[in-house]
C-alpha positions as CSV (number, residue, x, y, z in Angstrom):
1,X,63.7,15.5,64.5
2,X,62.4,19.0,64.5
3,X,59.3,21.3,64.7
4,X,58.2,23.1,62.2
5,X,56.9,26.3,61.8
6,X,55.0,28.7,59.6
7,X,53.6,31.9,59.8
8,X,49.8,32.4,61.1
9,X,49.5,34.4,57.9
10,X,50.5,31.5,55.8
11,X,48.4,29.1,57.8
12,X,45.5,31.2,56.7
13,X,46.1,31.5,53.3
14,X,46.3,28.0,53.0
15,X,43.2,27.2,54.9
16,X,41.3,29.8,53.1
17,X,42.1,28.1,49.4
18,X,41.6,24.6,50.3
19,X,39.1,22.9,52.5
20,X,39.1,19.2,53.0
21,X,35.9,16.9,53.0
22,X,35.7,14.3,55.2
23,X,35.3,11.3,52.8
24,X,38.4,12.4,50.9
25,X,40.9,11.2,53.4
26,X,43.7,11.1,50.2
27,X,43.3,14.4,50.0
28,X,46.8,16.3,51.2
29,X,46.5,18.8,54.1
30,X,47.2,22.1,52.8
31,X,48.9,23.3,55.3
32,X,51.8,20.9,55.5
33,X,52.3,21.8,51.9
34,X,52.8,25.6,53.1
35,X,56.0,25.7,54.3
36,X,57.1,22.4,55.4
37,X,58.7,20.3,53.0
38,X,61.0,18.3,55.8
39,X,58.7,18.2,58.3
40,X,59.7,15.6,60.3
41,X,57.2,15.9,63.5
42,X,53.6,15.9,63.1
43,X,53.3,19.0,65.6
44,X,53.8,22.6,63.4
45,X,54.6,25.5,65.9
46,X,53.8,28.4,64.9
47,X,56.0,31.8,65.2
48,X,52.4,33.9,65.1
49,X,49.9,32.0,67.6
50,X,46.1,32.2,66.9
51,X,43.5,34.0,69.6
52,X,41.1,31.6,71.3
53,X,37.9,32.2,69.3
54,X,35.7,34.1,71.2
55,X,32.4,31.9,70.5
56,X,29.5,31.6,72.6
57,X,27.7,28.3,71.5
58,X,25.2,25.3,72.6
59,X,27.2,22.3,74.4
60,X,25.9,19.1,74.6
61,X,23.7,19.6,77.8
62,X,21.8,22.5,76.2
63,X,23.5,24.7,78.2
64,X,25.0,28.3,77.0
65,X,29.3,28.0,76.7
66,X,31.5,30.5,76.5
67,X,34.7,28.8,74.8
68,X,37.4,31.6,76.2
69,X,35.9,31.8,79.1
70,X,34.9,28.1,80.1
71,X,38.6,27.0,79.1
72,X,40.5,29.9,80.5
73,X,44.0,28.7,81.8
74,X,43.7,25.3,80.7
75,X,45.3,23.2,77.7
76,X,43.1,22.7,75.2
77,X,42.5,21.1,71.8
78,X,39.7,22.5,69.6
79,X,38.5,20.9,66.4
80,X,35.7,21.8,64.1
81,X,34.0,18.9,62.0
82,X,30.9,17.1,62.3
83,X,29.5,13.4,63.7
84,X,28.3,12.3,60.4
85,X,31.5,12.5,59.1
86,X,32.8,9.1,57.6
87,X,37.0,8.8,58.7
88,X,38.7,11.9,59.3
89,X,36.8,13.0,62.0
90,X,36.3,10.0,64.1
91,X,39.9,9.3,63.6
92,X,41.2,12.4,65.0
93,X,38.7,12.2,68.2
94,X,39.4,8.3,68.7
95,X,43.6,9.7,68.2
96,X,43.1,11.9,71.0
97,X,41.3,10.0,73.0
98,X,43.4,7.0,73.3
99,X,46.6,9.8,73.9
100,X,44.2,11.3,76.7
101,X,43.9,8.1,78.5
102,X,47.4,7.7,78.3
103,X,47.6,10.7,80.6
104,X,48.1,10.5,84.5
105,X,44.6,10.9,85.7
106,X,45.0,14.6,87.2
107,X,46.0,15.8,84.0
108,X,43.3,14.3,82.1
109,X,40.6,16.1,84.0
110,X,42.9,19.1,82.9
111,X,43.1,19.1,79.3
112,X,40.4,20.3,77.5
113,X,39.6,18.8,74.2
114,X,36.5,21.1,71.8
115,X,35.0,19.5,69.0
116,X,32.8,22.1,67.3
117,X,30.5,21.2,64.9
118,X,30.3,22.1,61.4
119,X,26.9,21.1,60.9
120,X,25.0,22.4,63.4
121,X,21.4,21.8,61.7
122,X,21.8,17.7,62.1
123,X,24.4,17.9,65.4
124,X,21.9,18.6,68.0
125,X,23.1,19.1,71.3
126,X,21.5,15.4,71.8
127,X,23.0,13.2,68.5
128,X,26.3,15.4,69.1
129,X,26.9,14.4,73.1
130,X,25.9,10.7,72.3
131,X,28.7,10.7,69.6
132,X,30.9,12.2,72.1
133,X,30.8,10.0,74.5
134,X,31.5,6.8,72.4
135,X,34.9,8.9,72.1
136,X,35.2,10.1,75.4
137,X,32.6,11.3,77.9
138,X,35.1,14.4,79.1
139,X,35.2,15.9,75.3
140,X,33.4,19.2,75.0
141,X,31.0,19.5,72.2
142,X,29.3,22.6,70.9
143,X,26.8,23.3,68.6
144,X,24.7,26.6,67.3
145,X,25.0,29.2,64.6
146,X,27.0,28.2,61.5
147,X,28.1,31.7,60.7
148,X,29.5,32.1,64.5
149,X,31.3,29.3,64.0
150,X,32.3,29.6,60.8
151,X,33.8,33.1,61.6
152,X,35.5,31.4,64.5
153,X,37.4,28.6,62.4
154,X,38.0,31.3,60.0
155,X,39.7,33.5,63.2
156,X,42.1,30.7,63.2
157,X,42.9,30.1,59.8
158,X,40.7,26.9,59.1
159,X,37.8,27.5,56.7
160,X,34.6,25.7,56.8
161,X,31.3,26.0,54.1
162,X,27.8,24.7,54.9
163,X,27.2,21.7,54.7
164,X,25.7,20.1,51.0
165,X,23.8,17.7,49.5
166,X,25.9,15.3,47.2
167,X,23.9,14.2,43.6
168,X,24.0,10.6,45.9
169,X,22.3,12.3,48.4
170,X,24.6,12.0,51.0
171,X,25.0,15.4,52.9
172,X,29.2,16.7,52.9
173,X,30.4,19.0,54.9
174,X,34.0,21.0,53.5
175,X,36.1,21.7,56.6
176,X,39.6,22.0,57.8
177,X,41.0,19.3,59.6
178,X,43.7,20.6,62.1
179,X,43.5,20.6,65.2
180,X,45.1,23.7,67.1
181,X,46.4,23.7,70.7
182,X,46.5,26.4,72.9
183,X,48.9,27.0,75.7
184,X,47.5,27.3,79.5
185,X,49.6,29.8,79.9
186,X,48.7,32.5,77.5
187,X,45.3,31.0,76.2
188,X,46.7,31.1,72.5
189,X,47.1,28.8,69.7
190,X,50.2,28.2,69.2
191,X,50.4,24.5,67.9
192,X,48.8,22.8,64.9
193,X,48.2,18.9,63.5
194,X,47.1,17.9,60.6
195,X,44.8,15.0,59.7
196,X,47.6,12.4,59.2
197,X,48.6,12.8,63.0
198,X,48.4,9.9,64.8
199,X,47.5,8.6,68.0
200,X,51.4,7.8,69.0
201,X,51.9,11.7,68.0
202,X,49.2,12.9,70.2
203,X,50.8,10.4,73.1
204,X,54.0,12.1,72.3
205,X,53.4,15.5,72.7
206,X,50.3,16.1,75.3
207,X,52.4,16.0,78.0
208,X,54.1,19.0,77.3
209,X,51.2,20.7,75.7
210,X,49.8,20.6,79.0
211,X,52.2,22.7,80.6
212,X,52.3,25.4,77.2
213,X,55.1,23.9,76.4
214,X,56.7,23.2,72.8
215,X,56.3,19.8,71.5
């Protein structure tokens, strides 16, 4: 078993080209195609880690949050994708949730875990903290301008486009699905997961995320 890694450079490449929709959950992540053809571990380190994005948005209470600030020092998992979102993105929350509460309590109230939205016009501070909380009531969820955030996924390599109406008239958003940890150590991202992680892999691994170190 081994971790691997890839380039920050590569990771954003990748990103850039291909976006996945939540619906299309047999669609491959394109990042696991980058450079990782054994990967045997869902965790990819990477050799280049990614700056916390430095976004200022809505959380759920209708409060101003400043992400770098606000989780400053502390582990944390940050997300973008959006409540209306039929698999991939309540999958990942419900992953981490169930490896979160596999956590000794004290640590739980540590980690930090950032889902930002990717379609801020329907996620209201309101619909987006009642989703939320049917995960986990500790999750952090923010909401605002969709070209902040979209130039704070892109920051980290994971492209996003506004959400659109389907000929069905169901309303897609395209996003990428990792999720990026960042050390409380140095406040960067320096360990990524795809959308076929599981909740045994998330078990696995946040016990060492939360002291920065590698998986």
């Amino acid at each position: 078993m081994r971790t691997t890694r890839v380039t920050a450079a590569a990771l954003a490449m990748a990103a850039a080209l291909t976006l996945s929709a939540c619906g299309g959950g047999t669609e491959k992540n394109p990042v696991a195609e980058v450079n990782a053809p054994t990967k045997t571990k869902a965790a990819t380190v990477l050799d280049r880690p990614f700056e916390k994005p430095d976004l200022v948005l809505t959380d759920t209470h209708g409060q101003s949050f400043d992400l770098r600030a606000r989780t400053k020092g502390k582990p944390t998992l940050i997300y973008f994708g959006y409540t209306n979102c039929p698999d991939v993105c309540p999958l990942t929350m419900s992953n981490i949730a169930i490896a979160k509460k596999a956590l000794p309590k004290a640590d739980q109230d540590t980690v930090q875990v950032v889902f930002v939205t990717t379609d801020p016009e329907r996620d209201t501070p309101d619909s987006l903290g009642k989703w939320l909380k049917a995960q986990d009531p500790g999750f952090i969820g923010l909401t605002g301008d969709f070209k902040a955030i979209q130039a704070g996924a892109r920051s980290m390599g994971i492209g996003i486009d506004p959400p659109k109406k389907e000929k069905d008239g169901s309303i897609v958003s395209m996003h990428g699905a990792q999720v990026i940890a960042f050390s409380p150590k140095t406040d960067e991202g320096y360990v990524l997961y795809g959308e076929d992680t599981t909740a045994d892999d998330y078990t696995k691994d946040l016990p060492k995320l939360i002291k920065g170190e590698n998986p």
